[in-house]
Residue, then its C-alpha position, 0 to 999 in steps of 0.5 A: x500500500x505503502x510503495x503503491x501510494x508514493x507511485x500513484x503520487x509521483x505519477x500524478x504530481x510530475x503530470x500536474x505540476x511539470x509534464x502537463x503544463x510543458x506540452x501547454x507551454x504554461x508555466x511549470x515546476x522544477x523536478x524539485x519542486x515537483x518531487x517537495x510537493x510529492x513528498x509531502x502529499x505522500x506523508x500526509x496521505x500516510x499520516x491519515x492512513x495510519x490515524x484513520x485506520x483505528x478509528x474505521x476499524x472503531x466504528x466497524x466494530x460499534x456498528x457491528x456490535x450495534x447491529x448484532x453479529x447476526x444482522x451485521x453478517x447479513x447486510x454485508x452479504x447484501x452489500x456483497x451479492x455481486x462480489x466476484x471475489x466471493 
């Protein structure tokens, strides 16, 4: 998840901030800035990942609980009729 999000960064700020406005003949950044910008979207985006995953994982847990395991199992088969996985 890690390796893929800092892909998907570098992918999408070098074509935001560099590629697409050279082919536009706009202004554009350095490598350096594009690679400043990257870095710092990718930490947020781990930060977020890693404070926001307990907290799901909290609220998962209270709806479950909510719904008792019974009624849980059934909206989830519900949700997941057409899962191709399944």
């Amino acid at each position: 998840m890690v390796v893929s999000t800092r892909i998907d960064t570098v992918i999408v700020i070098d074509l935001a901030f560099c590629v697409l406005p050279a082919l536009l003949g706009q202004g554009h950044r350095s490598a350096g800035q594009a690679a400043v910008v990257s870095l710092t979207n990718h930490v947020h985006k781990f930060v977020l990942a890693v404070v926001m995953t307990p907290v799901l994982c909290l609220v998962h847990g209270a709806v479950r609980r909510g719904l008792g395991a019974h009624e849980a199992e059934h909206f989830a088969r519900i949700a997941h009729a057409t899962d191709p996985l399944k």
